[in-house]
Every structure is written in C-alpha cells, then in structure tokens.
Backbone bond lengths (Angstrom), bond angles and torsions (degrees), N, CA, C in turn:
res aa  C-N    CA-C-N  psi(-1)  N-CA   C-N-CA  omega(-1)  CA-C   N-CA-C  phi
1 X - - - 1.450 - - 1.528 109.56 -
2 X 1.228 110.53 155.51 1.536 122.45 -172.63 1.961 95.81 -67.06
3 X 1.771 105.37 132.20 1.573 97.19 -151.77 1.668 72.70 -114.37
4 X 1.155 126.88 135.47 1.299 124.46 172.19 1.891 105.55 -109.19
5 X 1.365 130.04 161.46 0.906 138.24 164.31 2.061 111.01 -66.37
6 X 0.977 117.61 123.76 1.713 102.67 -179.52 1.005 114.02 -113.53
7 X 1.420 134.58 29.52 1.523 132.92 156.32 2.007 97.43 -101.82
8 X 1.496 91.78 -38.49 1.909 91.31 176.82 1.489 111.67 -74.66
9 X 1.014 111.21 -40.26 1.916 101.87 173.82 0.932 99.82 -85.89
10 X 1.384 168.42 30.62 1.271 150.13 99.04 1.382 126.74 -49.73
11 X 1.672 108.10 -26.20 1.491 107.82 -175.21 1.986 82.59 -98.98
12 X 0.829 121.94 -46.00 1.589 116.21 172.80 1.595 113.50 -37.52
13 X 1.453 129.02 -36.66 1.519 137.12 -175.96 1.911 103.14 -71.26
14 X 1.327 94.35 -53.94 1.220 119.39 -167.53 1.370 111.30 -31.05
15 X 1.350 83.29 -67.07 1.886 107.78 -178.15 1.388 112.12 -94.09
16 X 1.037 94.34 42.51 2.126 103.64 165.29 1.478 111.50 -81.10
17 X 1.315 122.85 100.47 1.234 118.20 179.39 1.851 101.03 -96.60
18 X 1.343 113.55 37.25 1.381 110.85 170.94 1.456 133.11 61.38
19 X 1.781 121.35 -4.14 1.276 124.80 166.30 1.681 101.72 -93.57
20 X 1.441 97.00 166.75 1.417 129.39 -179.27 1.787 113.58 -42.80
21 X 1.063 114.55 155.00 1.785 125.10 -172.71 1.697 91.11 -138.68
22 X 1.170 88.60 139.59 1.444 96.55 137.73 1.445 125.54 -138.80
23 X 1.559 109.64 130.08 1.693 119.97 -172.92 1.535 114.32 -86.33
24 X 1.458 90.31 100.04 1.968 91.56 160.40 0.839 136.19 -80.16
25 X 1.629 125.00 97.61 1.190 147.26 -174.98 1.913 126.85 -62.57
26 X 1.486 117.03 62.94 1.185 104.62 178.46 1.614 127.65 -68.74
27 X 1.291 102.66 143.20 1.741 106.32 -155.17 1.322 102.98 -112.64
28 X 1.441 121.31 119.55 1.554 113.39 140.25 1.182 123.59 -134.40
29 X 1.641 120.10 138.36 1.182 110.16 -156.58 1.810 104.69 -121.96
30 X 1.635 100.65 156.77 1.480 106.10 -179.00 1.467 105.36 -64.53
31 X 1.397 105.21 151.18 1.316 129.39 -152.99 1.437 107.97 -81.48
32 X 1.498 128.41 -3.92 1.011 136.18 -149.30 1.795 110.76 -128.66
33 X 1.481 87.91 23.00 1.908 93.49 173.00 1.427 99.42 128.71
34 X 1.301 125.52 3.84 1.770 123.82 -161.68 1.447 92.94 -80.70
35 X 1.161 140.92 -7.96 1.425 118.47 171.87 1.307 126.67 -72.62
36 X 1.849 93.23 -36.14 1.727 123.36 173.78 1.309 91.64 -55.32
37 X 1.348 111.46 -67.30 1.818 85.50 -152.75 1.210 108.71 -82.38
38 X 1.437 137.65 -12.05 1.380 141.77 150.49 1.390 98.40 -20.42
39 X 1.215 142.32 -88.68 1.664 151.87 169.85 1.436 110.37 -7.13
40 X 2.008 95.24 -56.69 1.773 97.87 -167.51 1.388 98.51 -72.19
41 X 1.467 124.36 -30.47 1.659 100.23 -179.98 1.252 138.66 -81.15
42 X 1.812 103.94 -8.44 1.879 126.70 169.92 1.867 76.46 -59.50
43 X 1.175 121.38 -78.76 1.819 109.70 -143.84 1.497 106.82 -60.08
44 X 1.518 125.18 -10.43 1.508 125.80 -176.52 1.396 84.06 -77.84
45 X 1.318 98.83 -68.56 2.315 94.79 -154.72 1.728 112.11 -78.65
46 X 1.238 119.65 -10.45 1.586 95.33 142.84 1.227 149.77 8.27
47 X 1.397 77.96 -102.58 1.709 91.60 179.60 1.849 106.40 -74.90
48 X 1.160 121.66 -11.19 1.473 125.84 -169.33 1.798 100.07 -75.83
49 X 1.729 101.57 -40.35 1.617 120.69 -164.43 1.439 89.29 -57.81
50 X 1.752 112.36 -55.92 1.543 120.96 -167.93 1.484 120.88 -29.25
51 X 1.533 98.81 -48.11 1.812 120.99 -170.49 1.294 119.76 -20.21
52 X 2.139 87.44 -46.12 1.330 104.86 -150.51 1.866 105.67 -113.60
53 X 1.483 93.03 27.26 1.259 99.81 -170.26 1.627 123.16 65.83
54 X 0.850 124.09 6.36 1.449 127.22 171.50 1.819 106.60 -94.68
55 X 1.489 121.21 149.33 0.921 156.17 -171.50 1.784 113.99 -131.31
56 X 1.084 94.36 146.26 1.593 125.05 -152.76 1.630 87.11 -92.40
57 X 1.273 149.59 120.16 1.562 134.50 -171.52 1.334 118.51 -100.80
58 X 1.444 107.00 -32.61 0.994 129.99 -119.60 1.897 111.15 -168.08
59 X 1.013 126.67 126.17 1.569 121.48 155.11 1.603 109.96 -159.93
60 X 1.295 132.27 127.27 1.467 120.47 -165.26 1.827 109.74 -148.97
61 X 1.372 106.30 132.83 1.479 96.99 173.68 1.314 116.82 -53.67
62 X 1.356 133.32 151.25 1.355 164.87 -174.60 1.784 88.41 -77.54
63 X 1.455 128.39 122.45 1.297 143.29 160.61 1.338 114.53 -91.03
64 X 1.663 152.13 151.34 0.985 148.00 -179.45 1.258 84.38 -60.83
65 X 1.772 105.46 153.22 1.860 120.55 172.86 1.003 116.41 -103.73
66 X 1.307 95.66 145.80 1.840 111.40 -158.58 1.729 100.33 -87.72
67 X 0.910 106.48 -12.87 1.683 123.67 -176.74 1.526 141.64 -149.09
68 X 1.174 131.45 72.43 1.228 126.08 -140.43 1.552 114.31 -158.62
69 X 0.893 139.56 143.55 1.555 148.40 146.40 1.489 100.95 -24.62
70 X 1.358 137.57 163.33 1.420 130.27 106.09 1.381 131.37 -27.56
71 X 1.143 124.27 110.40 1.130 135.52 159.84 1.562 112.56 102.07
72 X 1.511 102.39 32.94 1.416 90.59 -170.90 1.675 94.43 -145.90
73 X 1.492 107.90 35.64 1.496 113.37 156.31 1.476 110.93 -97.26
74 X 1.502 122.30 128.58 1.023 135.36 167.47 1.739 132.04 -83.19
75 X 1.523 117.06 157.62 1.058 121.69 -154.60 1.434 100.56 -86.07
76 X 1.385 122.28 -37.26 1.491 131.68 -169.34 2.008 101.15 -175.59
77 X 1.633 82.50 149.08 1.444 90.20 170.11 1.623 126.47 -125.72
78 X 0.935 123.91 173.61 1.709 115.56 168.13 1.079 119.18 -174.47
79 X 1.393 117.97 126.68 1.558 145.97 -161.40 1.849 106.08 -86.43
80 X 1.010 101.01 122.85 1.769 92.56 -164.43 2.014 89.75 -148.12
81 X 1.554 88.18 110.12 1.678 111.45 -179.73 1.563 115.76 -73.01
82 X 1.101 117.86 121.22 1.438 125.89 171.30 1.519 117.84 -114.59
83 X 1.585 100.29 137.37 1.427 86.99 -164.51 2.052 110.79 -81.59
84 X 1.346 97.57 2.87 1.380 112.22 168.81 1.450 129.02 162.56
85 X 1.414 135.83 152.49 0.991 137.85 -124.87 1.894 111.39 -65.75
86 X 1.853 96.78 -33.21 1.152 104.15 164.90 1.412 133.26 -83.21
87 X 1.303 119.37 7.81 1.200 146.59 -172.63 1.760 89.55 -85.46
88 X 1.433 124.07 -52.62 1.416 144.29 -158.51 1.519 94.22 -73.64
89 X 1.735 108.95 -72.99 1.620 107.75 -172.87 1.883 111.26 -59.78
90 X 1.596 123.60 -32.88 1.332 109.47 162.22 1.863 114.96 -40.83
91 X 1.081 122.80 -59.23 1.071 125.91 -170.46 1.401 130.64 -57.01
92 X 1.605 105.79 -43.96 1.375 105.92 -178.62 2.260 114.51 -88.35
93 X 2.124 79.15 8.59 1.746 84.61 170.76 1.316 113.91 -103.71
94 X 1.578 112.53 1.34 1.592 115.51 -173.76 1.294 88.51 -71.03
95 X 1.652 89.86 151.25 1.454 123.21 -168.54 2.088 98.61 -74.94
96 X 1.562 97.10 -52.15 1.656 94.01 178.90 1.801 112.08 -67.59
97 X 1.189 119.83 -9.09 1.702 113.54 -177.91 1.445 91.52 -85.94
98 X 1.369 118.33 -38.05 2.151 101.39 -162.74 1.569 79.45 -86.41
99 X 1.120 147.97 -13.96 1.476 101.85 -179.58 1.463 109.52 -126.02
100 X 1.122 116.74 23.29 1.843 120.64 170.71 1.268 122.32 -113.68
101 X 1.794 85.68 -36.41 1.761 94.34 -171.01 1.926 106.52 -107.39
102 X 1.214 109.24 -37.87 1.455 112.17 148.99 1.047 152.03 -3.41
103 X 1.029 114.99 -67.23 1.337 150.11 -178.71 1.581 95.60 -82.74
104 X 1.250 140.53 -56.98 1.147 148.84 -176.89 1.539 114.90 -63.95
105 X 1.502 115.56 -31.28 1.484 141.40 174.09 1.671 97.77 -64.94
106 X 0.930 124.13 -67.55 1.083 154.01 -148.93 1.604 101.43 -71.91
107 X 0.920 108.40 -48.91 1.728 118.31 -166.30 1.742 97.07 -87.56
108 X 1.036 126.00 -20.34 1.659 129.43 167.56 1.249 126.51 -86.35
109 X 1.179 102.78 -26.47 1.501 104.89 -177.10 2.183 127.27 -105.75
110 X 1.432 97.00 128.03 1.544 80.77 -176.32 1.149 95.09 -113.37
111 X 1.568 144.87 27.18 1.281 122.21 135.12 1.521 88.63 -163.98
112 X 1.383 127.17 171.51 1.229 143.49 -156.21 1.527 110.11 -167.32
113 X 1.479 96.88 142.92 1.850 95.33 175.79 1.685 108.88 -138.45
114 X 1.013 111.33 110.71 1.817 90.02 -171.85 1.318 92.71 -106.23
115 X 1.364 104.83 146.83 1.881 112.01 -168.64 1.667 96.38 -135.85
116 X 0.715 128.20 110.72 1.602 136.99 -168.52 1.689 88.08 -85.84
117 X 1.612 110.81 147.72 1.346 125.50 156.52 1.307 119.17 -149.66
118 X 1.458 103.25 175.79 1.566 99.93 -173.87 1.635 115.05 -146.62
119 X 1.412 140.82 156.80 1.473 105.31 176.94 1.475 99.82 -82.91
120 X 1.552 111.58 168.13 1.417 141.77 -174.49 1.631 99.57 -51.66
C-alpha cells in the first residue's frame, strides 16, 4: 500500500492552502515484472485518480542520469495533477484505491518517492 510519511503528511494537510499540486512520482520497480504490473495499475487508478479530479499528466521511462549519486537513477516517473491537497489525501483514503489499485502499486514497486509540488 501507498506508505506515506505521517509527521510529513500531516504537516502537508496542515498547510493546504487549497490550490492545485502536482505529485512527482519517482519510480522503481521490482525486477521481477513490476513494470508489467506498473501498467496494470495506471489502467486500475485512472479512472479512481479522476474521482477526485486529478489527472494522470504525465508517465515516462527513466533515461540513464546525467547527474546523480549512485543509486539514485530512476526507472520511470509520473506527474499526476491534483486539484488540491485534499483532493490527494481523499484519494489515497478511498476505500476502492487501497484495495484495487494498491495492491497493484505495491506489488510493482521496490522503492518510490512522491514529492508533491506546486507553482510559486
């Protein structure tokens, strides 16, 4: 299941001044089919993302990095628009996302970074 930090999404709720986010989704996936089902869970949470008015922006293979640490090139990314912060925590509390799309999240991914932004 999508594992959130809960001292940072609490200070993330906090300071919801009610405009739009967008979540950058850095991707890496287990080696053992996580891209596959990476795919099957874009077509599950879709229409789930929609609910809440958020849109999918974005999803792109990971290119070797032109700049980086070890270990901190990613497999794929994806930009996914919210029309606001509570728009985001509704979603990842719907009952059909933790157990349709979840599970599917979950089983693709061997590490994940979601970095929320916003414009200035």
């Amino acid at each position: 299941m999508l594992t959130l930090i809960e001292e940072e999404f609490t200070r993330f709720m906090a300071e919801d001044d009610g405009l739009p986010i967008v979540m950058l989704n850095l991707l890496r996936f287990r080696p053992d089919g996580g891209r596959e089902r990476y795919a099957a869970y874009l077509e599950v949470a879709g229409p789930l993302v929609a609910r809440y008015g958020a849109d999918i922006v974005y999803v792109g293979e990971g290119l070797p990095a032109l700049s980086a640490e070890t270990g901190q090139a990613w497999d794929a990314v994806a930009l996914v628009r919210y029309p606001s912060r509570r728009a985001f925590a509704d979603m990842v509390q719907d009952r059909d996302y933790r157990e349709k799309a979840g599970p599917l999240r979950e089983a693709s991914l061997a590490e994940a970074v979601l970095q929320p932004t916003r414009n200035p």
